[in-house]
Backbone as CSV, one residue per row, in Angstrom:
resi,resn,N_x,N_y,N_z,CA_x,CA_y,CA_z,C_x,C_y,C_z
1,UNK,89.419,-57.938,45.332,88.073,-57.443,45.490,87.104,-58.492,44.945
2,UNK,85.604,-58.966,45.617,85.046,-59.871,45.392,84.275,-59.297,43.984
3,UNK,84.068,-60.140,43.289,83.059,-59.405,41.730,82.027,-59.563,42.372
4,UNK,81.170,-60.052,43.558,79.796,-59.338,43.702,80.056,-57.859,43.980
5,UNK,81.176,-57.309,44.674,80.903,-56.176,45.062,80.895,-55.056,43.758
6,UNK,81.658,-55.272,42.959,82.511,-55.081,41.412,80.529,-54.929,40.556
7,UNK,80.058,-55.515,40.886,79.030,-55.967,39.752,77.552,-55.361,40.195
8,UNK,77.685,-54.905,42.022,76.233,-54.121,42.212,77.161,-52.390,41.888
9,UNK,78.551,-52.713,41.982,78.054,-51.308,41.976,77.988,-50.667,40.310
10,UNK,78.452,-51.975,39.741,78.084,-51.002,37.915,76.568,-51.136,37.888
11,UNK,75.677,-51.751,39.106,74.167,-51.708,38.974,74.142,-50.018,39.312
12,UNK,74.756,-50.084,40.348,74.775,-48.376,41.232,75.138,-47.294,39.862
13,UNK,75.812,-47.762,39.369,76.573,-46.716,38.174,75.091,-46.637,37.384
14,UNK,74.898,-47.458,36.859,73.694,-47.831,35.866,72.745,-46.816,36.592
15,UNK,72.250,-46.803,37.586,71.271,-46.241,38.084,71.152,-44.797,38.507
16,UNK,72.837,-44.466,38.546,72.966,-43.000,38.711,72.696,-42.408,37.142
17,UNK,73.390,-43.199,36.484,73.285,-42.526,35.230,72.105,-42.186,34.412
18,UNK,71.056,-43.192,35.003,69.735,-42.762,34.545,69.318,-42.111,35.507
19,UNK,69.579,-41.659,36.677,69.092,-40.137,37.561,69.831,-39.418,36.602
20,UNK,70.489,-39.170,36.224,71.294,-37.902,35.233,70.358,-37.432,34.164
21,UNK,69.937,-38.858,33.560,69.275,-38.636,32.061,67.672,-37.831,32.854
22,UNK,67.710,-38.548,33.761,66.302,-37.502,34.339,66.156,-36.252,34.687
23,UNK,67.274,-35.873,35.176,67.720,-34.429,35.996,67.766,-33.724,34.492
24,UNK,68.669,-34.077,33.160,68.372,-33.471,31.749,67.226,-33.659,31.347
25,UNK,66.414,-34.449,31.537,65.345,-34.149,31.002,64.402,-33.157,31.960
26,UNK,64.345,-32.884,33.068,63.293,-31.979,33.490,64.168,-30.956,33.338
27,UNK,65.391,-30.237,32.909,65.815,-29.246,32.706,65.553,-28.754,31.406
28,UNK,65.228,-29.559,30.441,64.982,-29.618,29.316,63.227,-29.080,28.994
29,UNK,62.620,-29.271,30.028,61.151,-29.081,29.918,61.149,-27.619,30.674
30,UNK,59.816,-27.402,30.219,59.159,-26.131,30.567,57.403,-26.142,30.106
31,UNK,56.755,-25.753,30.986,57.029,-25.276,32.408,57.490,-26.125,33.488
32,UNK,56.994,-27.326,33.149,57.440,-28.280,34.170,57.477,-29.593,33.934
33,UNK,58.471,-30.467,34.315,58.185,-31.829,33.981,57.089,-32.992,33.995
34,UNK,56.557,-33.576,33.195,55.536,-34.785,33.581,56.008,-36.021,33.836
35,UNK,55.216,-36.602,34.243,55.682,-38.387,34.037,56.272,-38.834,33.097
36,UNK,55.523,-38.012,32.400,55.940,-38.532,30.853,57.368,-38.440,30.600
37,UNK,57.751,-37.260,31.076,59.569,-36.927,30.754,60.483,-37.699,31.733
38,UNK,59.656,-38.063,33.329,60.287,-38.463,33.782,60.432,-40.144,33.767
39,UNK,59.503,-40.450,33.375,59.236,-42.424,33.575,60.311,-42.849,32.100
40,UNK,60.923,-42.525,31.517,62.278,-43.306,30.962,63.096,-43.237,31.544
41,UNK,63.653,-42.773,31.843,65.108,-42.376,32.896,64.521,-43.374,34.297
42,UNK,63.514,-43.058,34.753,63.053,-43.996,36.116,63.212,-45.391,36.086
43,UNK,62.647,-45.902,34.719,62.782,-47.002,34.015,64.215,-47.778,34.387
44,UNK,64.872,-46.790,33.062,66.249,-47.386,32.911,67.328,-47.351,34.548
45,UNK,66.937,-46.889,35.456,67.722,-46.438,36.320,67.287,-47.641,36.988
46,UNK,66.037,-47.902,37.046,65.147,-49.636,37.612,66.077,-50.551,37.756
47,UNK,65.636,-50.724,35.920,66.355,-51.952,35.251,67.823,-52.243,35.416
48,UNK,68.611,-50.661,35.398,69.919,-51.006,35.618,70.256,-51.663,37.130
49,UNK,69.875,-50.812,37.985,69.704,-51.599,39.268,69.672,-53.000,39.862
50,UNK,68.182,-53.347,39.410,67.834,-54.780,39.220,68.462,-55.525,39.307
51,UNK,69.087,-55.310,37.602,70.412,-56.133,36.981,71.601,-56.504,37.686
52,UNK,71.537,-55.202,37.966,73.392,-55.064,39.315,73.339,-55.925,40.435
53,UNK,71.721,-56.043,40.963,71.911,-56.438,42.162,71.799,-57.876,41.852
54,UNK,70.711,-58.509,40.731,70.850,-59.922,40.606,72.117,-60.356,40.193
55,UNK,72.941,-59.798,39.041,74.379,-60.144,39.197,75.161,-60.357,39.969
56,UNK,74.812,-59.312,41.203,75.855,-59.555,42.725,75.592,-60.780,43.419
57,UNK,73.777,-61.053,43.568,73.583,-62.049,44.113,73.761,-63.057,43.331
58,UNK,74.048,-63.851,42.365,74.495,-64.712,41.769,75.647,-65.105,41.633
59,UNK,76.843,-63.982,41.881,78.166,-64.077,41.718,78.644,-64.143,42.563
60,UNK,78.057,-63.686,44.177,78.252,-64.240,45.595,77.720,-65.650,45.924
61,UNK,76.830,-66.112,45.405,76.187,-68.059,45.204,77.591,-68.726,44.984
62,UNK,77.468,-68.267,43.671,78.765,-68.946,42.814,80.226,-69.087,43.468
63,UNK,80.422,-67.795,43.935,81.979,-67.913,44.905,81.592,-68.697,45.818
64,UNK,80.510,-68.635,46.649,80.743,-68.752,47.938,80.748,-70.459,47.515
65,UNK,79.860,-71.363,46.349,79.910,-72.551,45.809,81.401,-73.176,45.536
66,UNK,82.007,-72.323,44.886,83.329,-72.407,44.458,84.075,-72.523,45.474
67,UNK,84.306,-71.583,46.462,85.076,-71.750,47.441,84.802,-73.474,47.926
68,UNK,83.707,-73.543,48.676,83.029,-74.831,48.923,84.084,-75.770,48.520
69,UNK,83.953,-75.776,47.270,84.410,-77.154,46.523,85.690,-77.322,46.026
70,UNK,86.140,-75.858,45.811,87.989,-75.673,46.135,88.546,-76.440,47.831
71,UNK,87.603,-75.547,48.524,88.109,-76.259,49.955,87.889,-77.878,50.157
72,UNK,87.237,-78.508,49.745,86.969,-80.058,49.378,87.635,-80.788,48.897
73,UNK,88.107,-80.404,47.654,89.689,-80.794,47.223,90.620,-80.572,47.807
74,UNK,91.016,-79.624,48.084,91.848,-79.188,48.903,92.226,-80.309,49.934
75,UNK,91.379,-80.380,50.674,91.355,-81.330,52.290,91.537,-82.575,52.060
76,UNK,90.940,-82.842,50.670,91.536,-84.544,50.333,92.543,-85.011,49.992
């Protein structure tokens, strides 16, 4: 399995898990949720994302570099 694929989806994980922390927090409120309860969890679910996906795209550069230059040696 390639680690870009390995690495968006602990972004995906990251990001569900802060939908979770959100879904507890408006269960947690009454009468009803604000921004306020909801923009941390939105946040972190962002950021985790983000993260996942620039990791994937960096770690697909890198292989696809690597391969490159494995196959280069290789042929010589």
């Amino acid at each position: 399995m390639r680690r870009s694929y390995v690495t968006s989806g602990v972004g995906l994980l990251g990001m569900s898990y802060g939908l979770v922390a959100i879904c507890i927090g408006i269960t947690n409120k009454r009468p009803g949720p604000t921004l306020l309860a909801l923009a941390p969890g939105l946040a972190k679910a962002l950021l985790s994302l983000g993260l996942g996906i620039l990791a994937a795209a960096i770690a697909t550069v890198a292989h696809h570099h690597l391969r490159a230059r494995l196959g280069a040696i290789t042929q010589t």
